[in-house]
C-alpha positions, -999 to +999 in steps of 0.1 A: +823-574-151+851-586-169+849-613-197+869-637-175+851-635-147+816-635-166+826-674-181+838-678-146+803-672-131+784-691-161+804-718-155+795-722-117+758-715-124+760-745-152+774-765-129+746-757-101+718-765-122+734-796-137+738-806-099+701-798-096+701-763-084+665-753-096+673-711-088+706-717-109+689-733-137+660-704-131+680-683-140+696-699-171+660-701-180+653-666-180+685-660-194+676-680-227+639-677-228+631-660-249+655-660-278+649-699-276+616-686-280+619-668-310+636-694-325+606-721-318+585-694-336+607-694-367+607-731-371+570-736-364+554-702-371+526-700-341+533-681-313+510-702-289+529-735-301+566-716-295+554-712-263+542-752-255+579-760-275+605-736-253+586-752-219+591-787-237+627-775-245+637-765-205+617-798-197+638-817-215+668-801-202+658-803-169+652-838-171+690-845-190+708-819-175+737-845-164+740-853-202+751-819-205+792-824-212+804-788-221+816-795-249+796-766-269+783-740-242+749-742-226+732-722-249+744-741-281+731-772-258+695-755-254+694-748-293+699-784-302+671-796-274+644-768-289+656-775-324+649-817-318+618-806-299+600-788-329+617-814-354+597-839-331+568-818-331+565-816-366+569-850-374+542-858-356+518-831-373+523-843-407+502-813-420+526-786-401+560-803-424+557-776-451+535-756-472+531-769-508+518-735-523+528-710-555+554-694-553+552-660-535+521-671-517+512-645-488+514-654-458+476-665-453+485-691-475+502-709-442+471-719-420+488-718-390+508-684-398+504-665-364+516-633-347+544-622-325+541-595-298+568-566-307+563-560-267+580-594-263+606-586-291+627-556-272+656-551-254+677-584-243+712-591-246+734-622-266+753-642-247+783-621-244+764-589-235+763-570-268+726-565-279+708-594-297+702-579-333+712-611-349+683-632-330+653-602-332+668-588-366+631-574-380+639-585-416+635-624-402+608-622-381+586-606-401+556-624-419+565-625-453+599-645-440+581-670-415+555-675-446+584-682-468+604-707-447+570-727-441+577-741-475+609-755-466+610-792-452+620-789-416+654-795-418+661-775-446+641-752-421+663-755-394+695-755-416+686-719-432+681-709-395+705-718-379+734-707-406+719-677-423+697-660-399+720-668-362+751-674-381+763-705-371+794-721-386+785-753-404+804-774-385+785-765-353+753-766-371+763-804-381+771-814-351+735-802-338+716-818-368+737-848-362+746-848-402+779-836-418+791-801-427+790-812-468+748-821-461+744-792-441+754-771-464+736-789-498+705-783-477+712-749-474+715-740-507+683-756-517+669-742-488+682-702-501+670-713-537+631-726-523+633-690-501+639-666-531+608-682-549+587-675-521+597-643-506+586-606-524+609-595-548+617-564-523+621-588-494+652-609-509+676-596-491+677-593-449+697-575-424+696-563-390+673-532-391+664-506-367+632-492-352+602-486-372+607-457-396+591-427-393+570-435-425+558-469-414+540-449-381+524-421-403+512-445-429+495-470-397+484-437-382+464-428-418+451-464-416+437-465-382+419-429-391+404-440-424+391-471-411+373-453-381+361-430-407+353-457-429+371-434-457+375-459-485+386-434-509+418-429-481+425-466-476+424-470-516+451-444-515+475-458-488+472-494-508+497-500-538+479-509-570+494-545-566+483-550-529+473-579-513+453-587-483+456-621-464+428-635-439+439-662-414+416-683-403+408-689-363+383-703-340+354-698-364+340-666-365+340-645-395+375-652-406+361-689-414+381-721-412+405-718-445+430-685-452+412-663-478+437-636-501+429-616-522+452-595-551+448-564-562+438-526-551+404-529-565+394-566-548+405-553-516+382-525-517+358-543-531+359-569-504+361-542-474+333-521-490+300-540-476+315-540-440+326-503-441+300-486-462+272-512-473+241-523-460+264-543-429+280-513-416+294-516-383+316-485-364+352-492-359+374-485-334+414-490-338+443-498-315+480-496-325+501-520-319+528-535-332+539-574-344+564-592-359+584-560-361+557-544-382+527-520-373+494-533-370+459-520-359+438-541-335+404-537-350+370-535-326+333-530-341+300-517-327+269-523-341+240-500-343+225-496-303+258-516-286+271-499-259+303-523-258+329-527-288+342-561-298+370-572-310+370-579-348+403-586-355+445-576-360+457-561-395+496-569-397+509-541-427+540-547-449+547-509-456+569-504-489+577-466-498+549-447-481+521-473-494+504-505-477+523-534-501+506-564-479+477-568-451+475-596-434+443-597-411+440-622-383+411-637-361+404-617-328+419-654-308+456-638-313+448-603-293+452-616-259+490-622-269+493-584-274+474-573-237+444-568-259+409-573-244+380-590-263+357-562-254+360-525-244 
C-alpha cells in the first residue's frame, strides 16, 4: 500500500475510535503497544509497572479521545499521555524519582531495576513501516543504560528519551513537556553529562545494534555448562579481573530485601563458592534465555533427594570481548515474564 493511501486509512481509523469505535481504537492499541511499552520501561525501569502504565496510558486515551485535535499524529498523542502517566506515577512514589548513588553504580544499585523479555522485544514495525531499530535499539535497553538514566530526575529522564534515544526534534519534545525548546534542551545537556558519569566507560556511546553476536552465545553457552558443572575454575575464567556481580532484591527469599554487588573476580568467586562447592551445595540446572537484549541463564537448583528443581533465579551478562564484564542476578519473581516455570 501506497504512502498516501496508508495516512488515508490511519486517518479514518483515528477518526473511528475518536467517534468511539472500540475495534478501531483495538487496533490502534495493538498498533502502539508495545513500543509505548518500551518506553514506560525506560522511564520507570520495571517491567511489571510498564505494564500497569501503557494500560493507564490507552485508559486515559480512551477516556479523552475527543481531546485528540490532530495536530501532532496519534502516536505523538499516545507518547505525551504515557509520558504524563509515568511523570504522575513517579511523583507519587517519591522513592522511584531518581537514584542518588556513585557514579558508575551497577545496576543493582536501582532497587526496582527489572528485566525485559527479548521474546517481547522482536520484530515490529515504526509508524511508517520501516523496522523499529530506533525504539528496540539494544544499546538503550540494556541494563547498564536503564541503571544509568534512574539517576536522572524524571524530566531530565524523559527529555534524554525522548530526543536522544527516539529522536525527537526539540520543538516537539517541548510541546509534549509543555516547556520551551531553550529548557528542553538545558535539561538535556545536564541530562547527557549525569549519563556519562554513570554509564561504563565502554558503554558511552549507543547505536542501533544487531543480533546477539556469535561470541556473546558461546560465552552464555560456557556459563550455563560451568555452572551445571559447578566448575569454578571455568567461571573464574569467563569473568574479567574487574567484574562485577549485582543481586536484585525480590519477594524475600535468598536475594533479601536490599540489592547486594559485589567488585572484583576474586569476591565473586568467593561469594558463589559456598553455594557451588561448599558445605551448601545444591545441583544446578540452566535455561537460556535472553533479556534486555543481552543473554541470560535462568538458574534452577535441586537439593540432595528432590525429585523436582526450583527456580533459583535469572543472571543478566554484560559480555565485553569474549569475557563476562557484568552479572546481574535477579530474584526467581521475574521468570514468569520470560514463560519460565517456578518448578520443573
Amino acid at each position: 500500500m501506497d504512502t498516501e493511501s496508508t495516512r488515508t486509512e490511519d486517518a479514518a481509523v483515528v477518526a473511528a475510535a475518536r467517534a468511539g469505535d472500540e475495534a478501531a481504537f483495538a487496533r490502534l492499541v495493538r498498533r502502539y503497544e508495545r513500543e509505548l511499552h518500551v518506553h514506560c520501561y525506560r522511564m520507570l525501569a520495571s517491567y511489571e509497572d510498564a505494564e500497569d502504565l501503557t494500560q493507564e496510558t490507552f485508559l486515559r486515551a480512551w477516556t479523552r479521545r475527543d481531546t485528540f485535535q490532530g495536530r501532532a499524529t496519534f502516536r505523538a498523542w499516545l507518547y505525551r499521555i504515557a509520558t504524563n502517566a509515568c511523570l504522575d506515577f513517579l511523583e507519587r512514589s517519591p522513592t522511584r524519582r531518581q537514584v542518588a548513588g556513585v557514579a558508575q553504580a551497577p545496576p543493582a544499585a536501582v532497587a526496582w531495576l527489572r528485566p525485559y523479555p527479548d521474546r517481547l522485544l522482536t520484530g515490529g514495525t515504526s509508524e511508517d513501516g520501516a523496522p523499529d531499530a530506533v525504539v528496540l535499539a539494544k544499546e538503550t535497553i540494556e541494563l547498564a543504560f536503564l541503571a544509568a538514566i534512574q539517576h536522572l530526575p524524571p524530566r531530565q529522564r524523559a527529555a534524554l528519551i525522548l530526543r536522544d534515544v527516539l529522536g525527537w526534534p526539540a520543538e516537539a519534545t517541548g510541546t509534549l513537556l509543555e516547556s520551551t525548546v531553550a529548557s528542553v534542551n538545558s535539561a538535556l545537556q545536564r541530562a547527557r553529562a549525569t549519563l556519562r558519569r554513570h554509564l561504563p566507560p565502554r558503554r558511552l556511546d549507543w547505536a542501533p545494534s544487531g543480533d546477539p553476536s556469535a561470541a556473546e552465545r558461546a560465552v552464555l553457552q560456557r556459563y550455563l555448562a560451568a555452572t551445571e558443572r559447578c566448575d569454578m575454575a571455568e567461571l573464574a575464567a569467563l569473568l574479567r579481573a574487574d567484574a562485577r556481580c549485582g543481586q536484585q532484591p525480590g519477594a524475600g527469599g535468598h536475594f533479601g530485601a536490599h540489592p547486594v554487588w559485589y567488585q572484583g573476580r576474586d569476591t565473586i568467586i568467593t561469594a558463589w563458592s559456598p553455594a557451588l562447592d561448599g558445605a551448601d551445595a545444591v545441583e544446578f540446572r540452566c535455561v537460556e534465555t535472553w533479556a534486555n537484549r543481552q543473554p541470560a541463564a535462568a538458574v534452577y537448583v535441586r537439593a540432595p533427594g528432590e525429585t523436582r528443581w526450583h527456580a533459583f533465579g535469572l543472571d543478566v551478562l554484560r559480555i565485553e570481548e569474549g569475557q563476562v564484564a557484568e552479572v546481574t542476578a535477579f530474584h526467581p519473581d521475574v521468570l514468569p515474564a520470560f514463560d519460565l516455570p517456578m518448578t520443573m
